[in-house]
N, C-alpha and C positions, 0 to 999 in steps of 0.2 A: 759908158752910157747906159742908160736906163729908159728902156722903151715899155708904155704903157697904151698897152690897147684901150680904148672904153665906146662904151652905147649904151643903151635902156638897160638893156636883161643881160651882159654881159656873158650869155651863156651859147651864141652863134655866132654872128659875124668877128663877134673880138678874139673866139678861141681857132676858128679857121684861122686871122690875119695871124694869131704868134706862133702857130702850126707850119702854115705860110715862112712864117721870118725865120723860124729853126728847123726848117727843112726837112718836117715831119711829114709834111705832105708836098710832093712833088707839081714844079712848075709845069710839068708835062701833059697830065692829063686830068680829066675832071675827078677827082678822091671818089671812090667808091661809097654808095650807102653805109658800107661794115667800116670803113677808115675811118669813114667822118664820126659814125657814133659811136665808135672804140678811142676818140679822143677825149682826154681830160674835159672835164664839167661841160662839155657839149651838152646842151638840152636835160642839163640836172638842176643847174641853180634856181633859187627862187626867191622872191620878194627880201624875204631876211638876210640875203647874202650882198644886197646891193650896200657898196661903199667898201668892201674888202677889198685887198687886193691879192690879188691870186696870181701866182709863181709858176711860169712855165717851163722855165732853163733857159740854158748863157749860150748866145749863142755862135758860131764860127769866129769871130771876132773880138769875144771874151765881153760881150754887152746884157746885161739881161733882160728878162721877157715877161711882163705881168699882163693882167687884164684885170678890167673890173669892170660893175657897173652902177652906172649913173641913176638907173631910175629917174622918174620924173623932174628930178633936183634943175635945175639950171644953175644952181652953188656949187658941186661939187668939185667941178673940176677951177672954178678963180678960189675957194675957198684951199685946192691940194696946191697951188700955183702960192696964194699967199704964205702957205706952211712952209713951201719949197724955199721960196725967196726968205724966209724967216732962217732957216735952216745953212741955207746959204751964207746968208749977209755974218751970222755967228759962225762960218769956217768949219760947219759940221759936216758938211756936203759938198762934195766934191766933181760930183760926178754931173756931164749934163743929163737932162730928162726931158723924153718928148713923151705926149700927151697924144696918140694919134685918135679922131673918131671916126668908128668904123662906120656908124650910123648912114653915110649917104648910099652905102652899098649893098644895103639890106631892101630886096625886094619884097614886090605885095606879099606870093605866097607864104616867105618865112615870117613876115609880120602877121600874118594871119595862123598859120602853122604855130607859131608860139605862143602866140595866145592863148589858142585849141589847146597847146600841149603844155603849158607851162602854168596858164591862167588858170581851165577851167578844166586841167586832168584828162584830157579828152587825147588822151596822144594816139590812140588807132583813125584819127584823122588829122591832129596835126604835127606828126611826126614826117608823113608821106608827104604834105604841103612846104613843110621844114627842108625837106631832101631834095623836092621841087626847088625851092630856092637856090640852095647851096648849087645845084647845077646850074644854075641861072645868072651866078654873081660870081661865080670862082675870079672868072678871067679879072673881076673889076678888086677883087681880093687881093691878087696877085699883086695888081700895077698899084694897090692903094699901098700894100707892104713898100713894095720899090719906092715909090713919092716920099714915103716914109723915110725910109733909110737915107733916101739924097740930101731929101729937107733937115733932117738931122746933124749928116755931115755938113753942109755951105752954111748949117745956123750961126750967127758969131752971140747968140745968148745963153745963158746956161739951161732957161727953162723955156721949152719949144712946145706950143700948142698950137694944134694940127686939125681944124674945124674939116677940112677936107672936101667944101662943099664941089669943088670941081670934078670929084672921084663919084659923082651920082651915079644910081646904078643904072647904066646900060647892060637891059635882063638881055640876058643869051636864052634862046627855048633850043631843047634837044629831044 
């Protein structure tokens, strides 16, 4: 299997959830400030990097782990769904691929945080807003990974796309 994080900026809630899925970061407690921004393209990506797909590692299971992001698109992901089934239908692809969006699990402050820090360079305030978040959504993180992995297993299609609007975020304040 092939699991695919995606949302806007691809550069927070998608690199927690495949952190999350490869057990970089633990179900246990909320990741520390230094974990979260000691992980791969956490709060680096930018405008040009959207439509890439980025490679995390395989995980327990021998499945692996991308993220990308979507940018403003509403194309991206039926336009990677048509490649898929294109890819498919020709016997080149093998493998199923879920599509998960992290998108419903992203609170105010990191939408505001990233903006600050991604948009407009301003990361000595939206960096702190950004980490706000991340303790805010961990827990909706976690169970969005789990839905994931379930909905992937019970799918009987090859290609699984995972809008995930049930997984809103309920902010945790700490």
């Amino acid at each position: 299997m092939i699991y695919i994080y995606n949302d806007y900026g691809g550069t927070h809630t998608t690199v927690l959830a495949a952190s999350y899925h490869l057990k970089k970061l633990t179900e246990e407690r909320v990741p520390t400030d230094s974990e979260v921004l000691n992980l791969p393209n956490f709060n680096k990506l930018v405008s040009r990097d959207r439509g890439k797909l980025y490679y995390h590692g395989t995980d327990d299971e021998g499945n692996r782990v991308y993220t990308i992001a979507r940018g403003p698109s509403k194309l991206l992901v039926p336009g990677m769904v048509n490649m898929l089934a294109m890819l498919i239908d020709e016997h080149k692809l093998e493998d199923k691929i879920i599509l998960s969006n992290t998108s419903p699990t992203v609170p105010l402050p990191m939408t505001i945080g990233g903006f600050l820090s991604r948009g407009l360079k301003m990361n000595t305030i939206g960096v702190p807003l950004i980490l706000m978040g991340v303790k805010q959504t961990y827990q909706n993180i976690i169970d969005l990974v789990h839905h994931t992995k379930s909905a992937a297993k019970s799918a009987s299609t090859q290609v699984v796309v995972l809008d995930n609007p049930g997984m809103r975020s309920k902010a945790r304040l700490f």
